[in-house]
PDB file as gemmi writes it, atoms N, CA and C in Angstrom:
CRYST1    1.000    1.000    1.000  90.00  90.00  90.00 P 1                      
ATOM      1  N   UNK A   1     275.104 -38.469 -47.724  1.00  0.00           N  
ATOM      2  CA  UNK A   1     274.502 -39.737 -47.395  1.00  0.00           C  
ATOM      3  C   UNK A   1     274.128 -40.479 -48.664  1.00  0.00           C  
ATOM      4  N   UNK A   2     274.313 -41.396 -48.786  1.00  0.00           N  
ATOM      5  CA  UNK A   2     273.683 -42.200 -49.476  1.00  0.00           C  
ATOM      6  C   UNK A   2     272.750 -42.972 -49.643  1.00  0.00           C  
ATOM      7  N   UNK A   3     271.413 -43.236 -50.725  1.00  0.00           N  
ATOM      8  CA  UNK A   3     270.428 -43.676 -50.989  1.00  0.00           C  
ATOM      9  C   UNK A   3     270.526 -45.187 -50.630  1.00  0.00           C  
ATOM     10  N   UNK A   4     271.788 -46.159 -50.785  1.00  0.00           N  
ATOM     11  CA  UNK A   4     271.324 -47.530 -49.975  1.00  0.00           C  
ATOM     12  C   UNK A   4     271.692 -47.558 -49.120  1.00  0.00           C  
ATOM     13  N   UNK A   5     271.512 -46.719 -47.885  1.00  0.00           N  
ATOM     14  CA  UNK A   5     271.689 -47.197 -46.783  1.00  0.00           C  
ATOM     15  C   UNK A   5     270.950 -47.894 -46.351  1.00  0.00           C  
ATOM     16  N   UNK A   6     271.154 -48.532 -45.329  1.00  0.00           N  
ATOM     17  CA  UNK A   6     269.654 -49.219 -44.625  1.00  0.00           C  
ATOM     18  C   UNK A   6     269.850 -48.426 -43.531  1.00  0.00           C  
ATOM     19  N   UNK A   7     268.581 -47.764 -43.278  1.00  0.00           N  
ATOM     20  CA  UNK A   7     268.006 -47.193 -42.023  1.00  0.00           C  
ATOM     21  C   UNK A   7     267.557 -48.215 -40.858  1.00  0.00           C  
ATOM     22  N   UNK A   8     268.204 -47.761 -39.779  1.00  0.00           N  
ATOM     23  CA  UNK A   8     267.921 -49.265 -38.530  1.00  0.00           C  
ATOM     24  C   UNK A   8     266.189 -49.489 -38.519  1.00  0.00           C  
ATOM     25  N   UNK A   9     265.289 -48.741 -39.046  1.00  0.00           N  
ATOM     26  CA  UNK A   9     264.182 -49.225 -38.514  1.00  0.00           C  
ATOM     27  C   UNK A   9     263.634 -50.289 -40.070  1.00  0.00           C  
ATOM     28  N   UNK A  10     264.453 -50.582 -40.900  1.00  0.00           N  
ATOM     29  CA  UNK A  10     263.714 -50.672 -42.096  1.00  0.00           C  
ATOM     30  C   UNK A  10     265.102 -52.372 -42.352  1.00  0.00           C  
ATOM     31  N   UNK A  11     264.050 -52.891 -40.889  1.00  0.00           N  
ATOM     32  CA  UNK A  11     264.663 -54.042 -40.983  1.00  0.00           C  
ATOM     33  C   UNK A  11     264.178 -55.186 -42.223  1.00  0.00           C  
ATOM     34  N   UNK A  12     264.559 -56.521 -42.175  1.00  0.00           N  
ATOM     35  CA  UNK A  12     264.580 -57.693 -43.131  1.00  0.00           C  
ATOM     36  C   UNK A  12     263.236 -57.728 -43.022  1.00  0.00           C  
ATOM     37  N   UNK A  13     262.229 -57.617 -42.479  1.00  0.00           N  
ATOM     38  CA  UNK A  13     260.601 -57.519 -42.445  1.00  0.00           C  
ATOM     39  C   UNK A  13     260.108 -56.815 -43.398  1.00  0.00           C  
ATOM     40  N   UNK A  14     260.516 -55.659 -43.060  1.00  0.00           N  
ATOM     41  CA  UNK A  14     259.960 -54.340 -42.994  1.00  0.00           C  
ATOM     42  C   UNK A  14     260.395 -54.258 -45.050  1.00  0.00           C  
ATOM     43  N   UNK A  15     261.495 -54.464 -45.260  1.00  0.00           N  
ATOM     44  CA  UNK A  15     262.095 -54.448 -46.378  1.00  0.00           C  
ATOM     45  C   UNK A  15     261.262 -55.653 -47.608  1.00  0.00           C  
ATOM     46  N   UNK A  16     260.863 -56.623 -46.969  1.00  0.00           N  
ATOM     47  CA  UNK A  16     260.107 -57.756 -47.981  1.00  0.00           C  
ATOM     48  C   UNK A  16     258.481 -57.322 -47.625  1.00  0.00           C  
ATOM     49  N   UNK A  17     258.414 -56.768 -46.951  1.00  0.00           N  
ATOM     50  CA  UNK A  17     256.549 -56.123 -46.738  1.00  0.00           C  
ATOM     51  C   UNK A  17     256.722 -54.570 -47.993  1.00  0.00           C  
ATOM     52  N   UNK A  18     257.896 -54.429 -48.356  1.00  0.00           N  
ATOM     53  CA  UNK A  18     257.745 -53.428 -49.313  1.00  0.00           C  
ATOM     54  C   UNK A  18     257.904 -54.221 -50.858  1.00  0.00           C  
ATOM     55  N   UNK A  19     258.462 -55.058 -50.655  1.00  0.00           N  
ATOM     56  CA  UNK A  19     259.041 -55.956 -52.015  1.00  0.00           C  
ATOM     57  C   UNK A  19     257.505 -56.160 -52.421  1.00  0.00           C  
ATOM     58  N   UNK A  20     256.618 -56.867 -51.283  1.00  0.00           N  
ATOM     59  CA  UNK A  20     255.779 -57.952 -51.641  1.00  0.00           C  
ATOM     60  C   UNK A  20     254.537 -57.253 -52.039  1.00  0.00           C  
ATOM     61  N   UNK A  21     254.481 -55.287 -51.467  1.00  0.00           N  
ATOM     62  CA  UNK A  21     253.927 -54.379 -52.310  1.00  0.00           C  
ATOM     63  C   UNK A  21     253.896 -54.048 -53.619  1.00  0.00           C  
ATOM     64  N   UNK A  22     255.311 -53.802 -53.650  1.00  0.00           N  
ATOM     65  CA  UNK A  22     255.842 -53.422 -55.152  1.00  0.00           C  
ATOM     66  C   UNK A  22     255.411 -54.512 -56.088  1.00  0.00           C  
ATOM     67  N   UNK A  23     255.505 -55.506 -56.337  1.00  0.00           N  
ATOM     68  CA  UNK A  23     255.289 -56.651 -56.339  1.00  0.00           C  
ATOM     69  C   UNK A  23     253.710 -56.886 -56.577  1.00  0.00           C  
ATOM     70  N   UNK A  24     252.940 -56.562 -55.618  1.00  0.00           N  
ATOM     71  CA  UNK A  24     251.233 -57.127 -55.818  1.00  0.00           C  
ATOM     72  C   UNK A  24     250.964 -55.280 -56.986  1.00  0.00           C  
ATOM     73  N   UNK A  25     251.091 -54.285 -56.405  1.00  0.00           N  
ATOM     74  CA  UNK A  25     251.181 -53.415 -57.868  1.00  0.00           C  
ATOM     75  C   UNK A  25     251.681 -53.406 -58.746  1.00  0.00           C  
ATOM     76  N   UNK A  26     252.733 -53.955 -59.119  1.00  0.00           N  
ATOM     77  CA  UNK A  26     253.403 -53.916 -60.575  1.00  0.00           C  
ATOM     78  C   UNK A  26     252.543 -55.146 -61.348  1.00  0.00           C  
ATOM     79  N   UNK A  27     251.566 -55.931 -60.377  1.00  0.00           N  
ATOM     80  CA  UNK A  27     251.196 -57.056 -61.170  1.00  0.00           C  
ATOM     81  C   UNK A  27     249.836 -56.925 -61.143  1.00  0.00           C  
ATOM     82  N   UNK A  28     249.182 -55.638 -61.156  1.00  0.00           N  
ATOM     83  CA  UNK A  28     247.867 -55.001 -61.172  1.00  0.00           C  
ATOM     84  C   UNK A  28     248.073 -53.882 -62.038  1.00  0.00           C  
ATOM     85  N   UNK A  29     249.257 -53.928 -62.498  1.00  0.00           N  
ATOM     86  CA  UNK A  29     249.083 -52.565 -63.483  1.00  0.00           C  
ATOM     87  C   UNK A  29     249.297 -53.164 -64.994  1.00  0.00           C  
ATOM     88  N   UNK A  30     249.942 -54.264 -64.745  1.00  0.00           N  
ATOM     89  CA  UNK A  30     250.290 -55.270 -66.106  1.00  0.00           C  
ATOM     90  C   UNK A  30     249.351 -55.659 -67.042  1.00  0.00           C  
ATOM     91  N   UNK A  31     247.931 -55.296 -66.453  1.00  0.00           N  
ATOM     92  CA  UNK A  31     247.286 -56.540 -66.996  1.00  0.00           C  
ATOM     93  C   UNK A  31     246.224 -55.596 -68.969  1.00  0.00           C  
ATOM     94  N   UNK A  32     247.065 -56.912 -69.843  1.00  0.00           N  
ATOM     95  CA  UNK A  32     247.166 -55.969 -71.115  1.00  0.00           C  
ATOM     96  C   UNK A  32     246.143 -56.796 -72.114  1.00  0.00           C  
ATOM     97  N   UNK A  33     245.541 -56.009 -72.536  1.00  0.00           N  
ATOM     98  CA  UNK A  33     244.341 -56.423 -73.372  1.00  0.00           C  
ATOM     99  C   UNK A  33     245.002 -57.476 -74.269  1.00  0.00           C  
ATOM    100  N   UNK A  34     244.272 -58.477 -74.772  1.00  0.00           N  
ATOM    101  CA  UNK A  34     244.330 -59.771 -75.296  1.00  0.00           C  
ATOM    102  C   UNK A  34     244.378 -59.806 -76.998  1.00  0.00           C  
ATOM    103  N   UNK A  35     244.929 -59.443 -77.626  1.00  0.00           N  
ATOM    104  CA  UNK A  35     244.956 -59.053 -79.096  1.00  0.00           C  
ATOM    105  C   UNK A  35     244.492 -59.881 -79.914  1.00  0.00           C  
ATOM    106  N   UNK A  36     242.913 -59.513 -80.232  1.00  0.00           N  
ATOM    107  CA  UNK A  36     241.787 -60.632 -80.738  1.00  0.00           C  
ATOM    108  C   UNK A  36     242.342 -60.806 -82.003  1.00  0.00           C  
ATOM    109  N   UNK A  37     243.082 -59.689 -82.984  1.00  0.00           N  
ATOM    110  CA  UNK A  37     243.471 -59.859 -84.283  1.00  0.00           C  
ATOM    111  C   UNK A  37     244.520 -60.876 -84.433  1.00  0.00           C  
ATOM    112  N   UNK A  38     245.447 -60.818 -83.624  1.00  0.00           N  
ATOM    113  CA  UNK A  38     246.367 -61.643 -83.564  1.00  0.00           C  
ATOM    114  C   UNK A  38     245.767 -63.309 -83.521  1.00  0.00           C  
ATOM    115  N   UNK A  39     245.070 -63.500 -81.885  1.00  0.00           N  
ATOM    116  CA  UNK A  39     244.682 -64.814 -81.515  1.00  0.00           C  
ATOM    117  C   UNK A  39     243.754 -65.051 -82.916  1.00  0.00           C  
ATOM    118  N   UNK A  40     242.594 -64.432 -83.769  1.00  0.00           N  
ATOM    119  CA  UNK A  40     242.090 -64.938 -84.374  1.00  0.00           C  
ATOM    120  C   UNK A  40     242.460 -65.527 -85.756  1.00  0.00           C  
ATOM    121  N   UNK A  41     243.871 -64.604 -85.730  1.00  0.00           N  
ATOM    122  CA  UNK A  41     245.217 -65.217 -87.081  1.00  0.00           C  
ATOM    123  C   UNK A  41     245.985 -66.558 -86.513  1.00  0.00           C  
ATOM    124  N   UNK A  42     245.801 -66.728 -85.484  1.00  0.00           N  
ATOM    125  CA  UNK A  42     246.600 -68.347 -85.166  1.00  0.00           C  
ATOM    126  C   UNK A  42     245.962 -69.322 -85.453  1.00  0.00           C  
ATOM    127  N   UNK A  43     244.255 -68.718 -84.791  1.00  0.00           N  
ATOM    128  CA  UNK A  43     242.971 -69.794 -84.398  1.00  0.00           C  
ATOM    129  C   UNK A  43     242.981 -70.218 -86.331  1.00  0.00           C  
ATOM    130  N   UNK A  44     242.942 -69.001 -86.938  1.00  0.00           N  
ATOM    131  CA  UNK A  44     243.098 -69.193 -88.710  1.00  0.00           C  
ATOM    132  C   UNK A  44     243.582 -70.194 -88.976  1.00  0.00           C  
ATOM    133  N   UNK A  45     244.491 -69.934 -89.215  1.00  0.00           N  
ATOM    134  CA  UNK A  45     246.149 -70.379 -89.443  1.00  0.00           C  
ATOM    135  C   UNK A  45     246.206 -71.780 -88.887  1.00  0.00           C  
ATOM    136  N   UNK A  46     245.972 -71.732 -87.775  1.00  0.00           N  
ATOM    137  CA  UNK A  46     246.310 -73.253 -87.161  1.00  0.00           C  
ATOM    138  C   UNK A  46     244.990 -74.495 -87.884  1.00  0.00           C  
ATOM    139  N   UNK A  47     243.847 -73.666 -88.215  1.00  0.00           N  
ATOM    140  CA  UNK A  47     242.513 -74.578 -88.700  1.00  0.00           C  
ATOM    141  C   UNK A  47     243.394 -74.800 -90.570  1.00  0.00           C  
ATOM    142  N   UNK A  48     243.870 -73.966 -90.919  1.00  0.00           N  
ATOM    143  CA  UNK A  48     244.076 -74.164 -92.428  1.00  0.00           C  
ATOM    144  C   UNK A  48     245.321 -75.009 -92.199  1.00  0.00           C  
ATOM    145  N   UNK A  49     246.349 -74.868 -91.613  1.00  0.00           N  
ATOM    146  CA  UNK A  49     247.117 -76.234 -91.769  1.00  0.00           C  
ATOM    147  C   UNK A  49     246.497 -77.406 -91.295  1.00  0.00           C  
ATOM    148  N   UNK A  50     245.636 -77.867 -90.570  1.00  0.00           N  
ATOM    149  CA  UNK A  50     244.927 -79.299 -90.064  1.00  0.00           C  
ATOM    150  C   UNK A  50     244.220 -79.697 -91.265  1.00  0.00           C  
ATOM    151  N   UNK A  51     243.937 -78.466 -92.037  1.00  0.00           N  
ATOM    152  CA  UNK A  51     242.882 -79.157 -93.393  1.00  0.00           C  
ATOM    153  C   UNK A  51     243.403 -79.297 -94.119  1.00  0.00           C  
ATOM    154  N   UNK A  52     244.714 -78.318 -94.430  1.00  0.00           N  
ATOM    155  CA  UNK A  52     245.887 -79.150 -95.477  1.00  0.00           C  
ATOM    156  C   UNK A  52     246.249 -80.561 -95.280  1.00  0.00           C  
ATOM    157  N   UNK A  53     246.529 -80.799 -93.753  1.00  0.00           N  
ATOM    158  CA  UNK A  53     247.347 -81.746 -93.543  1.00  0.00           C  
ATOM    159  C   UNK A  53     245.891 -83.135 -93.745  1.00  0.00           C  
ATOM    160  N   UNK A  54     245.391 -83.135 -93.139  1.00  0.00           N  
ATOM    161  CA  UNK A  54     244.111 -83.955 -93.917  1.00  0.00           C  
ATOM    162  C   UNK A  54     243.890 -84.145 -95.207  1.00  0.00           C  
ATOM    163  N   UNK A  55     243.753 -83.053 -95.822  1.00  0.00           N  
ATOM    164  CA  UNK A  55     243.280 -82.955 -97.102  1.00  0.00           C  
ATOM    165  C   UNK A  55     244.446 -83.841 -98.207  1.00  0.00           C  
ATOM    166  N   UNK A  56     245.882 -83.589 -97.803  1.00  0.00           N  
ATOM    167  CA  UNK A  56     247.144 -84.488 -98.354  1.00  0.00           C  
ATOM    168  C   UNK A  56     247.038 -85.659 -97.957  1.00  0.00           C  
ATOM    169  N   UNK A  57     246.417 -85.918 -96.535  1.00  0.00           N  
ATOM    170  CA  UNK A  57     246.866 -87.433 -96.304  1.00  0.00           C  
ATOM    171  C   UNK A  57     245.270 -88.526 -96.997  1.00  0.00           C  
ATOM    172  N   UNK A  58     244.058 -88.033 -97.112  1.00  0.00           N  
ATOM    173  CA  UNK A  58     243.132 -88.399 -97.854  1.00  0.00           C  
ATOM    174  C   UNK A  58     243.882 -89.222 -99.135  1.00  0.00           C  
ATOM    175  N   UNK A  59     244.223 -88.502 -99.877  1.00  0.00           N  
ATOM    176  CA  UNK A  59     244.895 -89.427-101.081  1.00  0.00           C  
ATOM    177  C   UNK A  59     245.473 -90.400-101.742  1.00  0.00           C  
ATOM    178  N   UNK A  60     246.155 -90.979 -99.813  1.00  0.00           N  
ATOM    179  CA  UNK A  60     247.298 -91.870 -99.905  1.00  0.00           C  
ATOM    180  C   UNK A  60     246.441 -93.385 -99.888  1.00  0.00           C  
ATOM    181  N   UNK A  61     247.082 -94.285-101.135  1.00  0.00           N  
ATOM    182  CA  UNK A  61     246.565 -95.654-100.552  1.00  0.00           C  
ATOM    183  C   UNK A  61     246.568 -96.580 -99.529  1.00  0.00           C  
ATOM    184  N   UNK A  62     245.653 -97.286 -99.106  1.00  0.00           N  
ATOM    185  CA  UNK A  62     245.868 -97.888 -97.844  1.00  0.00           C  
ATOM    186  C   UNK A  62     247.036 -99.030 -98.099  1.00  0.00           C  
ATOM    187  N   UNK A  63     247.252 -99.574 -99.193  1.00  0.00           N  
ATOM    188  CA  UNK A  63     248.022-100.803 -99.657  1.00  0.00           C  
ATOM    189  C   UNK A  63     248.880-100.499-100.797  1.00  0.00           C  
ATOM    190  N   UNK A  64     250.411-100.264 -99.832  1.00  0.00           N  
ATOM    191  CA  UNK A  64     251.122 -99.820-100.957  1.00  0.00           C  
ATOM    192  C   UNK A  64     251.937-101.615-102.123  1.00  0.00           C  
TER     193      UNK A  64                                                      
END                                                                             
């Protein structure tokens, strides 16, 4: 016998009430800590280019 069969009782219902299981657990087991080192190297990173980019455009004359 083979593993895809469909068994008559494990109708088109019966088959998406297992999907929609698999499905609500695989998306309760996912859930993955938030990597503060990382986010706090962007939050960095993203503040030091805005002050570069300020800090270059300060210089420029208003009247060329």
């Amino acid at each position: 016998m083979s593993d895809n069969e469909v068994k008559p009782e494990d109708n088109e219902a019966i088959r998406e009430v297992k999907r929609a299981r698999a499905r609500k657990e695989g998306a309760e087991g996912e859930k993955n800590p938030i990597n503060w080192k990382a986010a706090a190297g962007i939050g960095i990173g993203s503040a030091a280019i805005l002050g570069a980019l300020i800090y270059a455009n300060r210089n420029r004359s208003k009247d060329k």
